[in-house]
Every structure is written in C-alpha cells, then in structure tokens.
py3Dmol code that shows the C-alpha trace and the ligand (Angstrom):
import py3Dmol

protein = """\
ATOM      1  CA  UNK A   1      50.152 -28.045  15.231  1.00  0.00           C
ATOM      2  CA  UNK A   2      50.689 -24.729  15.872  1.00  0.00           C
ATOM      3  CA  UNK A   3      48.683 -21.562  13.791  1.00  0.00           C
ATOM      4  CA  UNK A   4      48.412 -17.935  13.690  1.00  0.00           C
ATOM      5  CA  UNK A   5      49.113 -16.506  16.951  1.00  0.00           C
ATOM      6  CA  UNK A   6      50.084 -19.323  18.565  1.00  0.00           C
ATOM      7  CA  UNK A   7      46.135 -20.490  18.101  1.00  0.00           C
ATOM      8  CA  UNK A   8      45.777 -24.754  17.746  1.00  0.00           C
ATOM      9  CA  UNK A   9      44.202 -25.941  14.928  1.00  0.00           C
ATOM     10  CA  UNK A  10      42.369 -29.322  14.349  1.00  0.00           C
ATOM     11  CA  UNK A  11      43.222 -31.934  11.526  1.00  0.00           C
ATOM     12  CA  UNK A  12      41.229 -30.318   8.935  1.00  0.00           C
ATOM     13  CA  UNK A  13      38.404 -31.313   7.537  1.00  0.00           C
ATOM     14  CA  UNK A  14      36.200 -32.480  11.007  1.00  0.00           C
ATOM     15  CA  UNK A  15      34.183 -34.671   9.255  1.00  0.00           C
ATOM     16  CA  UNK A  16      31.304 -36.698  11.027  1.00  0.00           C
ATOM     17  CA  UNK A  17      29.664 -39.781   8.518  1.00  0.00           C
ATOM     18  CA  UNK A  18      25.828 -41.058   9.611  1.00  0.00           C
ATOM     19  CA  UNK A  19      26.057 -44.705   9.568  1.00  0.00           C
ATOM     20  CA  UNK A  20      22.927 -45.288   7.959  1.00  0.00           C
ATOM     21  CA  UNK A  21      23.037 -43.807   4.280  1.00  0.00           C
ATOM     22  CA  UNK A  22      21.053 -43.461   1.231  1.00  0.00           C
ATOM     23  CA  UNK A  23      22.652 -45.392  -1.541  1.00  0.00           C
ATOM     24  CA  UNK A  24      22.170 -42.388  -3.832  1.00  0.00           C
ATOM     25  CA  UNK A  25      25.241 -40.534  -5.200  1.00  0.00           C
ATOM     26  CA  UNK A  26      23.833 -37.247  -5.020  1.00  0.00           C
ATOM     27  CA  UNK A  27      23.921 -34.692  -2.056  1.00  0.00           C
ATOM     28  CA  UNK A  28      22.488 -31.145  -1.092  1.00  0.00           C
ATOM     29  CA  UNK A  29      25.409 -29.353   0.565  1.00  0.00           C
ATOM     30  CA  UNK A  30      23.760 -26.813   2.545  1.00  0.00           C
ATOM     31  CA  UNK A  31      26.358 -24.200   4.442  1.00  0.00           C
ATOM     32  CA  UNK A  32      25.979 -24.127   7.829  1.00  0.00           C
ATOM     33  CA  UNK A  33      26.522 -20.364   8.328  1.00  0.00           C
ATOM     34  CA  UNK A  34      23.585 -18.330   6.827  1.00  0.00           C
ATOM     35  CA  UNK A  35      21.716 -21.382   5.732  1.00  0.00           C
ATOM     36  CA  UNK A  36      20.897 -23.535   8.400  1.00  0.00           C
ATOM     37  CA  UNK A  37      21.222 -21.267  10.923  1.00  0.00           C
ATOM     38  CA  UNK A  38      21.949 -17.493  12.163  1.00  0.00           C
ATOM     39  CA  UNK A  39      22.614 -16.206  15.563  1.00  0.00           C
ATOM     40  CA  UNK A  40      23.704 -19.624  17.046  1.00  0.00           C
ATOM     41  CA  UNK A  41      20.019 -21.265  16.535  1.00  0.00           C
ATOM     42  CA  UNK A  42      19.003 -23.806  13.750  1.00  0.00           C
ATOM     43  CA  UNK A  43      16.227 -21.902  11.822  1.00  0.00           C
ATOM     44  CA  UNK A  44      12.946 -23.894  11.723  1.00  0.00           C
ATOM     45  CA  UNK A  45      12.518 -22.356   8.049  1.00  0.00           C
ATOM     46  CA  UNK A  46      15.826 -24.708   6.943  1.00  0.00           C
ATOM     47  CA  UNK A  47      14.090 -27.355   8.972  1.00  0.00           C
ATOM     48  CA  UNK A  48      10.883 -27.073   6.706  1.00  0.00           C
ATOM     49  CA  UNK A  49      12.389 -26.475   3.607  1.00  0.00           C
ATOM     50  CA  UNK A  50      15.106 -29.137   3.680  1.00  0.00           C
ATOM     51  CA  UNK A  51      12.484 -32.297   4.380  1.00  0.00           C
ATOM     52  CA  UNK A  52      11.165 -33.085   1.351  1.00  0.00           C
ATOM     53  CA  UNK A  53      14.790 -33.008  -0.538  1.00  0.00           C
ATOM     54  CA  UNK A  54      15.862 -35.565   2.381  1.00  0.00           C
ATOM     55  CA  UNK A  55      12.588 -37.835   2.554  1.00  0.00           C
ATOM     56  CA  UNK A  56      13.198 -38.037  -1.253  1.00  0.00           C
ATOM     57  CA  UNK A  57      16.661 -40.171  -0.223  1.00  0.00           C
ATOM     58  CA  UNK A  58      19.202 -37.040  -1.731  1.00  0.00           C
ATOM     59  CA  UNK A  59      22.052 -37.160   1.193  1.00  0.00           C
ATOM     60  CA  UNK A  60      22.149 -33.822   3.239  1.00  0.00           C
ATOM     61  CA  UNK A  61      26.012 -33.016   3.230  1.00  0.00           C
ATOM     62  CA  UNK A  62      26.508 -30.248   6.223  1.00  0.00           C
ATOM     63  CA  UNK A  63      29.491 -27.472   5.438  1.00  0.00           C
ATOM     64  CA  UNK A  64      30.862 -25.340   7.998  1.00  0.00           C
ATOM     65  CA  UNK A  65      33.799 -22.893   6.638  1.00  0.00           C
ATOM     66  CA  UNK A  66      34.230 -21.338  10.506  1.00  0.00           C
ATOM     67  CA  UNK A  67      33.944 -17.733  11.245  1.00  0.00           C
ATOM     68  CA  UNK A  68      35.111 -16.419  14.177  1.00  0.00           C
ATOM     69  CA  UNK A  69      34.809 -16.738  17.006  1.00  0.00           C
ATOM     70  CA  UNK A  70      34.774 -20.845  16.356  1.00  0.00           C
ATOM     71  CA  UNK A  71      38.342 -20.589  13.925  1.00  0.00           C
ATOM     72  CA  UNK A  72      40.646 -22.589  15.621  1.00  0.00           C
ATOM     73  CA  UNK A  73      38.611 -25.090  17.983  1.00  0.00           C
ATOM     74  CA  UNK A  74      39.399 -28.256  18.621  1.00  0.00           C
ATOM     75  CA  UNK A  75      38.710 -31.349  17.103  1.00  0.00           C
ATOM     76  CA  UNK A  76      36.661 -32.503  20.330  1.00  0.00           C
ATOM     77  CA  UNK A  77      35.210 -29.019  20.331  1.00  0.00           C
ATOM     78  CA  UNK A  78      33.990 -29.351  16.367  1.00  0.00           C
ATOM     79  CA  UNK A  79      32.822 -32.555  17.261  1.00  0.00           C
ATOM     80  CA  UNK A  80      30.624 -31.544  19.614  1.00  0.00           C
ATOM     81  CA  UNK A  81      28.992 -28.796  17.727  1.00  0.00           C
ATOM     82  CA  UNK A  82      28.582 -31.074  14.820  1.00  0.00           C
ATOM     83  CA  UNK A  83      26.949 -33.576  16.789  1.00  0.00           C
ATOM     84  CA  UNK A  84      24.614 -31.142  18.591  1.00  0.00           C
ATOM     85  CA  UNK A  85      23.354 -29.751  15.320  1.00  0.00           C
ATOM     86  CA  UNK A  86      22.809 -33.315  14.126  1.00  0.00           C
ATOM     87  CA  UNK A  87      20.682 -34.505  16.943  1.00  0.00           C
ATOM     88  CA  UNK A  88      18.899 -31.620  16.790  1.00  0.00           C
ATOM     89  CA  UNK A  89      17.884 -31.965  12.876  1.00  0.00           C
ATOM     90  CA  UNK A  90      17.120 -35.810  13.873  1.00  0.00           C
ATOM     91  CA  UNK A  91      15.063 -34.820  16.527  1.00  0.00           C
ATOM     92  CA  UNK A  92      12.662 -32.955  14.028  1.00  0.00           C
ATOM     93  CA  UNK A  93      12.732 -36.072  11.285  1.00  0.00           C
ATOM     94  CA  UNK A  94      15.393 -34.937   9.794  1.00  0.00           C
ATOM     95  CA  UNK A  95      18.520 -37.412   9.137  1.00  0.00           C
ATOM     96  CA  UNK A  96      21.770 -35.414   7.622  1.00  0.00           C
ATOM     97  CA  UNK A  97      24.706 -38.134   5.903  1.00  0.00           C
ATOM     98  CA  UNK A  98      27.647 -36.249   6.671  1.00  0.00           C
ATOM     99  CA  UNK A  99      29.448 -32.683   8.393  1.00  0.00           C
ATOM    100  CA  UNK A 100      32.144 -31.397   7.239  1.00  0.00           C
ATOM    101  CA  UNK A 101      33.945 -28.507   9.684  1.00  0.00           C
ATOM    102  CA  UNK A 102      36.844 -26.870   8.513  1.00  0.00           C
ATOM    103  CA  UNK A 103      38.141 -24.756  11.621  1.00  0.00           C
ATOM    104  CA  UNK A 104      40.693 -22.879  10.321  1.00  0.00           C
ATOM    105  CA  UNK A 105      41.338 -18.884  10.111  1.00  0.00           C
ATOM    106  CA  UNK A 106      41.367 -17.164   6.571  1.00  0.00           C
ATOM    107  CA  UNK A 107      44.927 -16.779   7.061  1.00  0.00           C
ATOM    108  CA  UNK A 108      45.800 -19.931   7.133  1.00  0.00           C
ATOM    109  CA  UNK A 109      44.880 -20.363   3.676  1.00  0.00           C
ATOM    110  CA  UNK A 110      43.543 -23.666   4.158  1.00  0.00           C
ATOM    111  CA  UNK A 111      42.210 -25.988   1.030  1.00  0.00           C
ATOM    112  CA  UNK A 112      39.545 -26.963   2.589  1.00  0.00           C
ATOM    113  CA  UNK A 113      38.476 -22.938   3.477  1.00  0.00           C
ATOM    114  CA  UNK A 114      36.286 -21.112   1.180  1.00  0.00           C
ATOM    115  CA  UNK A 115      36.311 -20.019  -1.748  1.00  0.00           C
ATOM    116  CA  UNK A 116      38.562 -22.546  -1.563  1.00  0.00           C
ATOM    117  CA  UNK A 117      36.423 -26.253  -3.226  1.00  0.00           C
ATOM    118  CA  UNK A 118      38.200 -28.382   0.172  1.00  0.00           C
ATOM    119  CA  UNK A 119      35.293 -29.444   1.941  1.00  0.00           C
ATOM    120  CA  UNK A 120      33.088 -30.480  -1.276  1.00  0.00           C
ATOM    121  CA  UNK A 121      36.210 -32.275  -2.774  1.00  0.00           C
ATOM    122  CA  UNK A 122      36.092 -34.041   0.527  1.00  0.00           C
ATOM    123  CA  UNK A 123      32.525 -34.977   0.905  1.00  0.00           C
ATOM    124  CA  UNK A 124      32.575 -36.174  -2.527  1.00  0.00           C
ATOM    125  CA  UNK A 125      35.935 -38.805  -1.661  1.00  0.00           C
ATOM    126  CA  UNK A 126      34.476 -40.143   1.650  1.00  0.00           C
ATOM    127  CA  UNK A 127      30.486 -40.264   0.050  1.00  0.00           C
ATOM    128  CA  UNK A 128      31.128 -41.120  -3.352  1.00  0.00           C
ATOM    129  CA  UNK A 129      28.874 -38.872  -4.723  1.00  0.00           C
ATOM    130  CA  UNK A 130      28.463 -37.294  -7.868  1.00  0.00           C
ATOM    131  CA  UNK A 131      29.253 -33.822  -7.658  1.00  0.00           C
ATOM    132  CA  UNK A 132      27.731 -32.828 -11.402  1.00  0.00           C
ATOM    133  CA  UNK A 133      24.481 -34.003 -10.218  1.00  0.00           C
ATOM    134  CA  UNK A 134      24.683 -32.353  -6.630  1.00  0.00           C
ATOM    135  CA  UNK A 135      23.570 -29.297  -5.535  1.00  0.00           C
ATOM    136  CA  UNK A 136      25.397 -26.697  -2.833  1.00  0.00           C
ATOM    137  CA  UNK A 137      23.168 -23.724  -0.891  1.00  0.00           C
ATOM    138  CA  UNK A 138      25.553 -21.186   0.069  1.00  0.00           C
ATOM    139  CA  UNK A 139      25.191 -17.791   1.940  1.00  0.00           C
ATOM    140  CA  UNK A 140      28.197 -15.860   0.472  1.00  0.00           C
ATOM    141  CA  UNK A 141      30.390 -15.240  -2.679  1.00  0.00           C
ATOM    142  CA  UNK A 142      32.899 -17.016  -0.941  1.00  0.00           C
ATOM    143  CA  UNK A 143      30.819 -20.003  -1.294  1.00  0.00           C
ATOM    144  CA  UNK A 144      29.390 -19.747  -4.480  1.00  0.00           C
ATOM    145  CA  UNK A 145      32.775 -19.220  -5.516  1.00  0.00           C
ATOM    146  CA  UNK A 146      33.859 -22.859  -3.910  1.00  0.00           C
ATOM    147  CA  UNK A 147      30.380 -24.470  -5.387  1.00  0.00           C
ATOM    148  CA  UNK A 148      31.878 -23.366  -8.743  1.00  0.00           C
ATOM    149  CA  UNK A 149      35.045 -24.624  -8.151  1.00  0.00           C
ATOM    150  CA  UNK A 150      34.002 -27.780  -7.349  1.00  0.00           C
ATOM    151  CA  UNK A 151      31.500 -28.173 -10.190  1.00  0.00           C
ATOM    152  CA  UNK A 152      28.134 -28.010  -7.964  1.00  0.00           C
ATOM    153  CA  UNK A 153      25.032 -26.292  -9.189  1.00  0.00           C
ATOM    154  CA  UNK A 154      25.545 -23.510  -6.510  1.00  0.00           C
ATOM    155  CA  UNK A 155      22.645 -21.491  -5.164  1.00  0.00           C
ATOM    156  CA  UNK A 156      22.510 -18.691  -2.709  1.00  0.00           C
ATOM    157  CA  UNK A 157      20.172 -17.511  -0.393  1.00  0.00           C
ATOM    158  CA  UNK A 158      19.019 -14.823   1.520  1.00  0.00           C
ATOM    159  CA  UNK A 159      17.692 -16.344   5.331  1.00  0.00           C
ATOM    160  CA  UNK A 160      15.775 -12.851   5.916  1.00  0.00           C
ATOM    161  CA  UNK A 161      13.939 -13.682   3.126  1.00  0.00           C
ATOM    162  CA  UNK A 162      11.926 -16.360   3.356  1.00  0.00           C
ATOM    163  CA  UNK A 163      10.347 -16.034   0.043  1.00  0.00           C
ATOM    164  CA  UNK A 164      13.282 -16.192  -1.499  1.00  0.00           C
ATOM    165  CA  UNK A 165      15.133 -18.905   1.000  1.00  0.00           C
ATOM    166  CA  UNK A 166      11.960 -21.507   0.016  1.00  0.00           C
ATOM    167  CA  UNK A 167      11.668 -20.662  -3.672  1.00  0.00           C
ATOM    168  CA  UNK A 168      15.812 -21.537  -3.807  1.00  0.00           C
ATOM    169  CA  UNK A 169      14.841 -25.080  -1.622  1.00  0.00           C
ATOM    170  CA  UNK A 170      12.177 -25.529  -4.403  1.00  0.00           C
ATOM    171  CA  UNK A 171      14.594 -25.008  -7.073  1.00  0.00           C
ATOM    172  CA  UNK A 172      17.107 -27.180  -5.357  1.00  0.00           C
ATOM    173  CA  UNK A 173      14.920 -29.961  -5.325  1.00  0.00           C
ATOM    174  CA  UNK A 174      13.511 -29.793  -9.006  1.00  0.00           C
ATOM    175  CA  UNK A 175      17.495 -30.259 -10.157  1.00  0.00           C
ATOM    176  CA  UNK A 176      18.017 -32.734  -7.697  1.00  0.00           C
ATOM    177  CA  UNK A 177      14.388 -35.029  -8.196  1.00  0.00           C
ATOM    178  CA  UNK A 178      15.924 -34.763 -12.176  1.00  0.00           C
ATOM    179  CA  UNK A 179      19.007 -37.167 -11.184  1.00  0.00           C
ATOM    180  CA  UNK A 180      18.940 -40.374 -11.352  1.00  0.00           C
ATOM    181  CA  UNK A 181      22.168 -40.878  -8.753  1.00  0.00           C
TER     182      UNK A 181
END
"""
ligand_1 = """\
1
ZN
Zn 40.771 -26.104 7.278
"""
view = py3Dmol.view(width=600, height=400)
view.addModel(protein, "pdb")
view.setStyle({"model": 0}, {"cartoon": {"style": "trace"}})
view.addModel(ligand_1, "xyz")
view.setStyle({"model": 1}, {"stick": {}})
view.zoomTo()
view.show()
C-alpha cells in the first residue's frame, strides 16, 4: 500500500502480544512518546514508577501513535523497535502484555491515530480487557482526547516533572488496585 508521498505504510495496528499474561482484564496503557521515554532512551523514572502497577498483575498495554521521523516504517521495522523496548523493560523486571504501533502520518487519518480511540479499541479486542476499569497515561491532548474516546480513565503527565510524573503513577495505581478485573 501506497501513502502520502509515495511513503509505504504497514498494516496498521503493529501489535506484539507477550505469551505469558495476567488473567486480569484490566490494563495501564502507558504512551510510548512522552511517557516511557524522550529523546530515543527509556526513562528509568517510567521504569520505577511502572513496577509496582505490574508486580500487582494489571497488564502493561504499550501505545505508540508515531511521530516523525518513525511515520511510515515498516512492519519489520516497528517490530523491531517494539521488541527492543520490550527486552529492555524485561531486562529491568519489568514484563509489558502487549504493543501496539500505529505508523501512520496525521494525514492519513488513520483510526487507529490519535485523538483517534484505534489503538485502545484494539488492545481491548485482542486482550479482552475491560476498558471502564483501565487506565491510559498520555503525554498530549491528542491522547487524552483518544483515552476519552475510548472510555479510559485518562491521565497526563509531565516527564520533566518528576513530582508530578510519580504522583500521576500513584494515582494510576490507587484506581487500578480498586478493580477487581
Ligand atoms: Zn495507523
């Protein structure tokens, strides 16, 4: 399939399930861009913050809505970033359930793109999972906007500030220990 400006585009979403799962219907979607990382490098703050929510058996749900310049990469491509990011979380104890990459452009006005609900819709068809007893960290309007959308208790946060980025993780978890999924 052919794009904008002749760029090729991947079946949309990449998605990439862990085989071993908790049997719990509820996930913390946590945005890729601005949450987990900045500047290319997984932030050891997400690392920290993240590892109680996952230790307590709530599946981590990774979201990528691309930015440039990684619109329009393959699927191979997507798979290999997804699968880097995952070994490196597993190398530090932590174990995510699923990634979800969508790869396209804003102008191809893809579903799964934010503010657009796509990815979450998607996550919640392949996991299961309850998406009224979920919660979604996002680093934009355009992903609060999708959160809402989609019916997720949607936070945002701030990686600068890491007062702020743990006191969200803390909040996240309270709503999250409160289901019984
Ligand atoms: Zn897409």
């Amino acid at each position: 399939m052919l794009g904008i400006a002749g760029t090729r585009v991947t079946t949309c979403p990449v998605i990439w399930l862990a085989k071993d799962r908790s049997p719990r219907r509820t996930a913390l979607f946590v945005e890729r861009e601005g949450v987990l990382r900045t500047s290319g490098h997984v932030e050891d703050l997400f690392v920290s913050c993240v590892r109680q929510i996952v230790d307590e058996g709530v599946l981590l749900v990774i979201l990528a809505h691309s930015e440039p310049p990684d619109c329009g990469l393959h699927d191979a491509e997507a798979h290999a970033i997804i699968l880097e990011t995952v070994s490196y979380l597993k190398e530090r104890g932590i174990a995510a359930s699923a990634f979800l990459y969508c790869t396209h452009p804003a102008e191809m006005q893809c579903g799964c793109r934010h503010p657009q609900p796509g990815l979450l819709h998607s996550a919640a068809s392949v996991l299961k999972l309850d998406l009224r007893s979920s919660v979604y960290i996002g680093a934009s309007i355009a992903d609060l906007e999708a959160g809402v959308s989609a019916g997720v208790a949607t936070l945002l946060v701030d990686l600068q500030n890491a007062e702020n980025y743990a006191e969200t993780f803390a909040l996240a978890h309270d709503a999250l220990a409160g289901s019984s999924f």
